[in-house]
C-alpha positions as CSV (number, residue, x, y, z in Angstrom):
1,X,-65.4,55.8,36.7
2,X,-65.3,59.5,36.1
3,X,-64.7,60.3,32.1
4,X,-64.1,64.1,30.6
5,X,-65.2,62.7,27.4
6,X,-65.5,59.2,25.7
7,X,-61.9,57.7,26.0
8,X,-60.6,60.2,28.4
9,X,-60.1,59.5,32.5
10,X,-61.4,62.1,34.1
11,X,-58.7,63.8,36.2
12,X,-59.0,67.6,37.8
13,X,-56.2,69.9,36.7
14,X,-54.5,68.2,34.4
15,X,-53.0,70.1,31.2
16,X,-54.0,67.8,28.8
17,X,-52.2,69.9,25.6
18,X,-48.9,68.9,27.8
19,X,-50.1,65.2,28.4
20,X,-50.6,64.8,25.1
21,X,-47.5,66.0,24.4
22,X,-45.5,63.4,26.3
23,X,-44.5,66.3,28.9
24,X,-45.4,65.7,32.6
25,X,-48.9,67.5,33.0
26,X,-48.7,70.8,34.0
27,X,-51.0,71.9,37.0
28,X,-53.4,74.6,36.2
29,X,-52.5,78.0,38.3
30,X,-54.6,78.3,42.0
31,X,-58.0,79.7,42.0
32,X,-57.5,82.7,44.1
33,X,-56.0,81.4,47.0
34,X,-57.9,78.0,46.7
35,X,-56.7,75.0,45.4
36,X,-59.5,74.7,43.4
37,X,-63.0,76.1,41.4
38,X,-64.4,73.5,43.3
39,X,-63.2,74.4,46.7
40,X,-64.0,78.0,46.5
41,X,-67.6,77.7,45.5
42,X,-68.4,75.3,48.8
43,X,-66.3,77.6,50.9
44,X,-68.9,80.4,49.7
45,X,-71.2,78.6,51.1
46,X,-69.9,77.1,54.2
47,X,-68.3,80.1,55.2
48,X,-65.4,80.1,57.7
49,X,-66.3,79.9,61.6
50,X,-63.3,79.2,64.0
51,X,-65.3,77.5,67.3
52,X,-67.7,74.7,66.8
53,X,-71.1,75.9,66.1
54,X,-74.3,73.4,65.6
55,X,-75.5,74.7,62.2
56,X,-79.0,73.1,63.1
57,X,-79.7,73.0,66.9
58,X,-81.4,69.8,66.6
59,X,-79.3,67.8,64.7
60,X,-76.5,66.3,66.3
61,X,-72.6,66.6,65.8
62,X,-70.7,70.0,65.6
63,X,-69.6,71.7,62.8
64,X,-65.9,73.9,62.6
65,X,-64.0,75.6,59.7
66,X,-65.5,75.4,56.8
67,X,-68.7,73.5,57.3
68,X,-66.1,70.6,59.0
69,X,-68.1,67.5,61.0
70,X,-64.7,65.9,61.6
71,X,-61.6,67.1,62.1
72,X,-58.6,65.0,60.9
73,X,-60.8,61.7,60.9
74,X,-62.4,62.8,64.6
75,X,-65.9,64.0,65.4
76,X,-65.8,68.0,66.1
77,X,-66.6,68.8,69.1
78,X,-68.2,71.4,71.6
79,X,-65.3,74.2,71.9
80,X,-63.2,73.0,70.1
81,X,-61.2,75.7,67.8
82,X,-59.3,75.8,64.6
83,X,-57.7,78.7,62.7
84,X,-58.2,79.8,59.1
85,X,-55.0,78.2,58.0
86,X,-55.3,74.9,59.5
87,X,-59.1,74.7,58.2
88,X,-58.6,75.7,54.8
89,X,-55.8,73.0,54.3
90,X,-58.4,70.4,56.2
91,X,-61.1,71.9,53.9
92,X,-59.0,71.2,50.9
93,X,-58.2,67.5,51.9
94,X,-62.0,67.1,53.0
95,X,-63.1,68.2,49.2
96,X,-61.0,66.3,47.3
97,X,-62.0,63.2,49.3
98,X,-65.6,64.2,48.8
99,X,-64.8,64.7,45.0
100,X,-62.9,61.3,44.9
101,X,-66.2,59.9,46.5
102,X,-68.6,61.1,44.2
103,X,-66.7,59.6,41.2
104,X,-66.6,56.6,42.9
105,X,-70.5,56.8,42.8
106,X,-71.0,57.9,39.3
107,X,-70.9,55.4,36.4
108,X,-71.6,57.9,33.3
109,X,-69.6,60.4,31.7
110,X,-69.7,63.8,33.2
111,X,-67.5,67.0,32.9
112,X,-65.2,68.5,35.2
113,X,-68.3,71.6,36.2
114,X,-70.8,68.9,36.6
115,X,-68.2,66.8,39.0
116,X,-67.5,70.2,40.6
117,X,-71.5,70.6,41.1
118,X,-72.0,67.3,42.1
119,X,-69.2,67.1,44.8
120,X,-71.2,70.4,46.5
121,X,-74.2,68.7,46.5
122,X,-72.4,65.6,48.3
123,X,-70.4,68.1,50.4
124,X,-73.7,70.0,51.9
125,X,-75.5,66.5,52.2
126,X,-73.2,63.9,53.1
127,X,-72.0,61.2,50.3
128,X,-74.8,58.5,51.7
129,X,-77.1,60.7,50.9
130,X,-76.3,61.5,47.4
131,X,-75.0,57.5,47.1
132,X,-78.9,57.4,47.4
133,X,-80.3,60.2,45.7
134,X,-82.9,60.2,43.0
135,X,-80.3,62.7,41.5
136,X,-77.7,60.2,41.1
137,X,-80.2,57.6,40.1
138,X,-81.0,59.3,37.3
139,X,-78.0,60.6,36.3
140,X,-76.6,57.2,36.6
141,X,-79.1,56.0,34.0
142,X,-78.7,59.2,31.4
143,X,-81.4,61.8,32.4
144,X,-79.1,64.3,32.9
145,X,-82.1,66.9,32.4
146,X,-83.7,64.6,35.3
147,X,-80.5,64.4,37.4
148,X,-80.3,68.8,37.0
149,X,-83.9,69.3,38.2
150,X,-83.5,67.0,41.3
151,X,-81.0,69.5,42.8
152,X,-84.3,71.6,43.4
153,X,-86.0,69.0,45.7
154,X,-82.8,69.3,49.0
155,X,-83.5,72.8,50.2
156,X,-84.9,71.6,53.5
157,X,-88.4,72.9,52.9
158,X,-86.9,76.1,51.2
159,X,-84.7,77.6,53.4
160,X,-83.6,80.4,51.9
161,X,-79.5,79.7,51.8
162,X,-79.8,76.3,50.0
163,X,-82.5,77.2,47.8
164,X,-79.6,79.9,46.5
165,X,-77.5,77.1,46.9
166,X,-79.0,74.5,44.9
167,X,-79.8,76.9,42.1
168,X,-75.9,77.7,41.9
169,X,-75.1,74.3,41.5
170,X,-77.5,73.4,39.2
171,X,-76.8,76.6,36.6
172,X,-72.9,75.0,37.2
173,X,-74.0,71.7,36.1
174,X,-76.1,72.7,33.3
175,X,-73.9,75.8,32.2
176,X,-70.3,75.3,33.8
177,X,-67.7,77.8,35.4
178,X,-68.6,80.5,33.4
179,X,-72.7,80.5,34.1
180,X,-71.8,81.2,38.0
181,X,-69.3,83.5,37.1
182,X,-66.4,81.9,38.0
């Protein structure tokens, strides 16, 4: 289980001045026109493309929207199409399922940045992936220093957009929000 700090359940924008206050908790305003930090950073990344494209010719599977490999529980396919509206909702859904997984994963107390840095990582490389990842390994057992530097090792032999990539998420993790400039 995810904590903020010790004693605290860690859940995303929750007011927690208003919780404490026995008033419902008040959501925190959109981020842009994202539903979250979290959401915006990956869609930097991912950018938006609205016909299935294979983002590495010899990997299999096709990717749509925002970096999508499925498409309301269904493989993408070859042609297939979405608009900006529809995959930014999907996108949404598919990062707060990615974020749910990753909690599920780690067992230590992390903060809401280091989820949000984590839940890229697991975004760009698939939760089985980071489920076995040296990262989470030794995150899992306290080295968060450890854990920070392993986001160095997936750039694919350094190409040149995840080696920006993984630098981003690891100044987020180490630094927060405000160290990427968001």
């Amino acid at each position: 289980m995810v904590m903020m700090s010790p004693g605290k359940i860690f859940q995303p924008n929750i007011n927690w001045n208003a919780a404490r206050n026995n008033k419902a908790p008040a959501r925190k305003p959109v981020h842009g026109d994202w539903s979250s930090k979290t959401a915006k950073m990956i869609a930097n990344y991912e950018s938006f493309r609205s016909v299935a494209y294979k983002p590495v010719p010899e990997e299999p599977g096709w990717t749509l929207g925002y970096g999508m490999k499925t498409i309301d529980g269904k493989p993408v396919q070859q042609g297939q199409k979405i608009d900006k509206i529809s995959a930014k909702k999907k996108f949404e859904k598919e990062v707060a399922a990615y974020d749910a997984a990753v909690k599920k994963h780690v067992k230590v107390p992390v903060k809401e940045h280091q989820l949000a840095a984590l839940t890229s990582f697991a975004y760009n490389t698939g939760i089985p992936q980071f489920a076995d990842s040296t990262l989470l390994k030794k995150l899992n057992a306290g080295d968060t220093k450890g854990a920070a530097n392993e986001f160095d090792k997936w750039t694919n032999q350094g190409l040149g957009g995840l080696v920006k990539r993984r630098a981003k998420e690891k100044k987020l993790f180490y630094g927060g929000w405000s160290a990427i400039g968001m």
